[in-house]
N, C-alpha and C positions, 0 to 999 in steps of 0.2 A: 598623816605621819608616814615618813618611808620606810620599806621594812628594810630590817635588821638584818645581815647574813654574818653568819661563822663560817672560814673555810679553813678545813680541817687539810695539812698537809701529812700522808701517811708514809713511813718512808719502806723500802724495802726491808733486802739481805742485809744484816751489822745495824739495822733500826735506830742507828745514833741520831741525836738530833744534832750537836752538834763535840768536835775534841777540842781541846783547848780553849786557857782561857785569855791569852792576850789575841787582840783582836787583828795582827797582823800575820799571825801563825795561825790563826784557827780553822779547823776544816769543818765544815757544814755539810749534815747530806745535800739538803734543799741549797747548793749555794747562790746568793742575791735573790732567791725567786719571792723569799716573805716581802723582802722589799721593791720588787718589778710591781707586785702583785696589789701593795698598797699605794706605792705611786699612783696605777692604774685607776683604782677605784678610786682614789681623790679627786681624779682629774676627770673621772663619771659622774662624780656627784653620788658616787655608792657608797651606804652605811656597812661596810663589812670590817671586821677582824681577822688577822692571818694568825695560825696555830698550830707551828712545824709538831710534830708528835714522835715521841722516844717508844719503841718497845724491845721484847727481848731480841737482840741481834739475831739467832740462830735457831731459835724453840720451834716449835711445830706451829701450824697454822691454827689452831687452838688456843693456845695461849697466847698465839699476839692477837687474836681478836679480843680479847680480854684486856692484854694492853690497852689496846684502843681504848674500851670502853671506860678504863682506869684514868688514861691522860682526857678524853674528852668533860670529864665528869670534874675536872679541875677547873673548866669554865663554860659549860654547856647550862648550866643551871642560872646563871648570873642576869638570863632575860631571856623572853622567849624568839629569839632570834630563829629564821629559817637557816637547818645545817648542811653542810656541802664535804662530802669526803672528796680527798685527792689525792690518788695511790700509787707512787712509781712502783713500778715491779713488783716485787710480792706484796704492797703496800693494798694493790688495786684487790689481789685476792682477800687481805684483811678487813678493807672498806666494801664488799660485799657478803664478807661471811656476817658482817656486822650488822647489817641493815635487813638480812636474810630473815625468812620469817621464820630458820628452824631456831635462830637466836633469841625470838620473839619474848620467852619466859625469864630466858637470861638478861635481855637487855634494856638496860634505864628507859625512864620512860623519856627521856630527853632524844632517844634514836628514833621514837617517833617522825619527831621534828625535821631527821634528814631528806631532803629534797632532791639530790642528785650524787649521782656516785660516778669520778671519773678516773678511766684505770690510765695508764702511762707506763707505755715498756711491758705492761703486765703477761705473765704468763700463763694463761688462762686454759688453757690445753697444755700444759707444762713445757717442757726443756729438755731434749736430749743431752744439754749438756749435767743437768742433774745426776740423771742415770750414770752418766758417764763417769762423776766423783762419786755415787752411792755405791759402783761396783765395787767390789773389795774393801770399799769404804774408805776408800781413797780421801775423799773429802772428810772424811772424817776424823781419820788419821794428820792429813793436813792441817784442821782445825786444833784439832788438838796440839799438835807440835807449835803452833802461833802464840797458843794459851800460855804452854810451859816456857817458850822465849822470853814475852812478854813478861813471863811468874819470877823468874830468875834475872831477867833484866832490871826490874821496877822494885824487889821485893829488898835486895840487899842494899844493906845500908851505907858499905864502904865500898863503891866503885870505880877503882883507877881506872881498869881496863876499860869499864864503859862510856866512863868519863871523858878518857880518851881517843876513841874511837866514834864514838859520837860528834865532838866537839871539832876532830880535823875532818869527819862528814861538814860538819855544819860550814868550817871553811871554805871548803871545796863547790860547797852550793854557792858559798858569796863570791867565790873566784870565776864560779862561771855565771852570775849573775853580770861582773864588772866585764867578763868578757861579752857579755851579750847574748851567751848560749839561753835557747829555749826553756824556762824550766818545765818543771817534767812530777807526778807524783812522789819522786823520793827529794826535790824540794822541801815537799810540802811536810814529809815525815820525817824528816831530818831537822827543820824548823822547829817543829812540835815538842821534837824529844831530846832536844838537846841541852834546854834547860827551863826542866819540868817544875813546877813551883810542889810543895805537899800538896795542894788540894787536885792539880791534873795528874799527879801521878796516882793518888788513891781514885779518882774517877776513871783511868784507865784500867787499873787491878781490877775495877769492878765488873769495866766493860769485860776484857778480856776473861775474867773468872767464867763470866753469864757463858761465851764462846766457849770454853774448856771442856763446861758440863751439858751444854745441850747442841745437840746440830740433827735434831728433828727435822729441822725445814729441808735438807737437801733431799731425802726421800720423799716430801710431801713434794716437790716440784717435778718430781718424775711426771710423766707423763700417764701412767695408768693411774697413780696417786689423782693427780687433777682431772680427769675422769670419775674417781669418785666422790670427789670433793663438789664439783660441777651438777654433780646427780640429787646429791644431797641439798646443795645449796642454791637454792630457787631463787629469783628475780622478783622483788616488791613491787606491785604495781602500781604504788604512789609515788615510786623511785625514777629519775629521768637515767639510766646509763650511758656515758659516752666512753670513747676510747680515743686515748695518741697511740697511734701506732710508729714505730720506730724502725727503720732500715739504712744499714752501713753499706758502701759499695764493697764487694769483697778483695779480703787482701791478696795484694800481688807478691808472690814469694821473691823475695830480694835479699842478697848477701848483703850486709851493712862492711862500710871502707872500715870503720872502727866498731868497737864493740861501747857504744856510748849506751847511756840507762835512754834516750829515746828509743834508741834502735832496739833495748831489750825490750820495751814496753809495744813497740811493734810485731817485736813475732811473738807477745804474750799475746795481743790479740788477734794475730791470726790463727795460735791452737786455739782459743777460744770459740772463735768463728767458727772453725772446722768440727769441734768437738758440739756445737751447737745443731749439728744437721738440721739444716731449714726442710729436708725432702725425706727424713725419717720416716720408715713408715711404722717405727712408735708414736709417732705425732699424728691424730686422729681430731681432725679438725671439718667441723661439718662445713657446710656448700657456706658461699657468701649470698647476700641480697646482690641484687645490680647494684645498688649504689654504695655498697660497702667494696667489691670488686672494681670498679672507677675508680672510686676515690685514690684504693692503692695502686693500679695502674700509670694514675696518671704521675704518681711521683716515684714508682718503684721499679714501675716498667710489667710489661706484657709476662714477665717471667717474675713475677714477685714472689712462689713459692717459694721460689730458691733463696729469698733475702732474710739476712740475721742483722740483729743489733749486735751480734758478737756475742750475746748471752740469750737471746730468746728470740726465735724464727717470727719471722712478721707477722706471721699468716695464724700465729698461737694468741694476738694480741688483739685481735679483732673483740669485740662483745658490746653489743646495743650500738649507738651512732658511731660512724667512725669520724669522727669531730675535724681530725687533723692527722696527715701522713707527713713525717719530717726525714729526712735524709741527713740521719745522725746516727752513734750507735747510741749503749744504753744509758751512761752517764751521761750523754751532751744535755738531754734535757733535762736533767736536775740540777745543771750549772758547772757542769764539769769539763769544759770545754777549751779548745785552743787556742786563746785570746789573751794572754798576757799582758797585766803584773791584773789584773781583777779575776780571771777566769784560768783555772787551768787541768790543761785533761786528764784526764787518768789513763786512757785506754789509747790510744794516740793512734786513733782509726785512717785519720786521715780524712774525716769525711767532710771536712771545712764547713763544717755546723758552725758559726758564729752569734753573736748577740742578733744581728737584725731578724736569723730564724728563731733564736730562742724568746726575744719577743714575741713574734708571731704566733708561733707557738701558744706561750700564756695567755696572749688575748684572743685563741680562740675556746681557752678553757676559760677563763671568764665571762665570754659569750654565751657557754652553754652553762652554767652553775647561776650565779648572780646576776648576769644577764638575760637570762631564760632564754635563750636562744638552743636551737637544734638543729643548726644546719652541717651540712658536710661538707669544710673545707680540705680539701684535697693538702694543702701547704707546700712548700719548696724543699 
C-alpha cells in the first residue's frame, strides 16, 4: 500500500487562509498553490492531501504555534498519514517551533508523525525591517489605525458615504480593466469590499478585531527577538529541514509620468527593500555550508548579502537544505505574482517571477517533502 502524506500549508504575517466568499473576488494567502500542488501529486501517482491553515494574523510566535497545532488536529487524526509542514514567512518559524522538541509536552501526539518542515521567505534570523516598525511602535500604531478603519467601516449599518465611495472604486477598477490597465492589489480590495455579503463582512470584523488587539509578532521578528527564539528552539532529528530562499533585484529609484496605484505600489516596495537592510549589522547570521553559499550565488549573484525579498534579507532565510533560490520577492511565491486575470502582485517588484518559476518552485518542495528527495536546486 502507498504511504499516505498530509501537507500542511502554514501561512505567515495576517495568517488568513483565505477573504471572501465569491470565488472571482477572493483573496487567498496560498493563491493556486493547494491546487499546483494536487495537480502535481496526481499526476505522481502521490497519495497526499493539501491543508492551507488559518492562525492568528498578528499574535506572537507562541500562539500561532498553537494555532497550528489547533487547525492540524481538524484532520491530522483521520489516518496515520506521514506530515509535512510548509511555512512562508513567519509560517516557516511556526512549523518549526511546532515540531520543536521544547513543544514536545504541548504537542498532539499526531506532530510526531511530521516528517519534513519547509520554510519559504522565512525569517529565520529576523528582519531589520521589524525593528524598523517596532520602534516607536510605528507598526503598531499602524495596525491599530487598519483595525479602527476597518471597525468603523464594516460596523455601521447605514452607509451612504461608504457605499459610495466604494462602489465608484469599484467602477474605476472595471474602467481600467476594459482599458487594459494592469490590475494591481487595490483591484483586488476594491472587489472584495464593495459588496460584502453578512457573512464576509462579520468574517472580516473578526479578522481585523484579532489585528486591533494583538501585534506581538512585529517584536518577535526583530532580529535579537529571532536569536532567542533560534536558541531556544532546536532542530528534531527525525525532521528533514529545507529552505526557498527568496531575492528581488533591487529597486531603481524612478519618478513615475503619473501617480497611478502601480507606481504607488512600486515605491511601497522600494521603502520596504530599503527599510529591510540585507547588510544590517543587527542581522547576525552565521557562516553558510559550500553548498548553501552555491546554491545562492548561482542565482543571486557573488553579492547575495546584499539581496531582500523587500521584506526579509536572503541571507536571514537559509536553515537546513537550501532546496530552491527564486528571483522573486516575498509574495511571488505564495501566488502573488504579475501575470494577469489568474495571478496578481501585491508588491509590484518588478522581478518578472511568473508561473513557469512559481511551478518550479513547488516541484522542488515536493521533491523534498513527499518526494523524499534532498537535493539543492539552485532554481532561476
Amino acid at each position: 500500500m502507498a504511504t499516505q502524506h498530509r501537507v500542511y500549508l502554514v501561512p505567515g504575517f495576517f495568517g488568513f487562509t483565505q477573504l471572501g466568499d465569491k470565488e472571482t473576488e477572493r483573496i487567498a494567502y496560498f493563491q493556486n498553490v493547494p491546487r499546483l500542488l494536487e495537480q502535481r501529486f496526481k499526476e505522481r501517482g502521490i497519495d497526499a492531501r493539501v491543508h492551507p491553515l488559518a492562525s492568528s494574523p498578528t499574535s506572537g510566535l507562541g500562539p500561532r504555534a498553537h494555532d497550528v497545532f489547533r487547525e492540524m488536529a481538524r484532520t491530522a487524526n483521520e489516518d496515520d498519514a506521514q506530515l509535512h509542514l510548509v511555512g512562508h514567512s513567519t509560517g516557516g518559524l511556526d512549523a518549526r517551533s511546532v515540531v520543536s522538541p521544547r513543544m514536545a509536552r504541548e504537542a498532539p501526539d499526531f506532530v510526531k508523525r511530521v516528517r519534513s518542515v519547509v520554510s519559504i521567505s522565512t525569517p529565520h534570523y529576523g528582519t531589520p525591517l521589524a525593528s524598523f516598525f517596532h520602534e516607536g511602535h510605528v507598526g503598531k500604531t499602524l495596525l491599530r489605525y487598519l483595525w479602527l478603519f476597518t471597525f468603523f467601516t464594516l460596523h455601521r449599518k447605514v452607509m451612504p458615504l461608504r457605499t459610495a465611495v466604494l462602489q465608484a472604486c469599484y467602477w474605476l477598477v472595471l474602467r481600467s480593466e476594459d482599458a487594459k490597465l494592469p490590475p494591481t492589489l487595490f483591484n483586488q480590495i476594491f472587489r472584495l469590499t464593495a459588496d460584502l455579503s453578512e457573512q464576509e463582512r462579520e468574517e472580516l470584523i473578526r479578522f481585523f478585531s484579532q489585528v486591533g488587539e494583538h501585534q506581538e509578532l512585529i517584536h518577535d521578528l526583530m532580529p535579537a527577538s529571532t536569536r532567542a527564539f533560534n536558541a531556544r528552539t532546536p532542530d528534531r532529528e527525525d525532521v528533514r529541514y529545507g529552505c526557498v530562499v527568496t531575492g528581488a533585484p533591487p529597486p531603481r529609484p524612478r519618478l513615475p509620468l503619473l501617480p497611478t496605484p502601480h507606481a504607488l505600489l512600486q515605491g511601497i516596495f522600494a521603502f520596504l527593500y530599503a527599510k529591510s537592510a540585507p547588510r544590517s549589522r543587527e542581522l547576525q547570521v552565521p557562516g553558510f555550508t559550500a553548498a548553501q553559499s552555491q546554491a545562492l550565488q548561482d542565482v543571486l549573484g557573488r553579492n547575495f548579502e546584499s539581496r531582500s525579498d523587500g521584506i526579509v534579507p536572503s541571507r536571514s532565510q537559509v536553515w537546513g537544505e537550501v532546496i530552491h533560490v527564486a528571483l522573486g520577492d516575498h509574495l511571488d511565491v505564495a501566488g502573488h505574482f504579475d501575470q494577469p486575470p489568474e495571478y496578481i502582485s501585491w508588491l509590484s517588484s518588478g522581478s518578472h517571477f511568473q508561473e513557469p518559476q512559481f511551478q518550479a518552485m513547488w516541484e522542488r518542495v515536493i521533491d523534498f517533502t513527499v518526494g523524499g528527495g534532498a537535493t539543492v536546486h539552485p532554481g532561476t
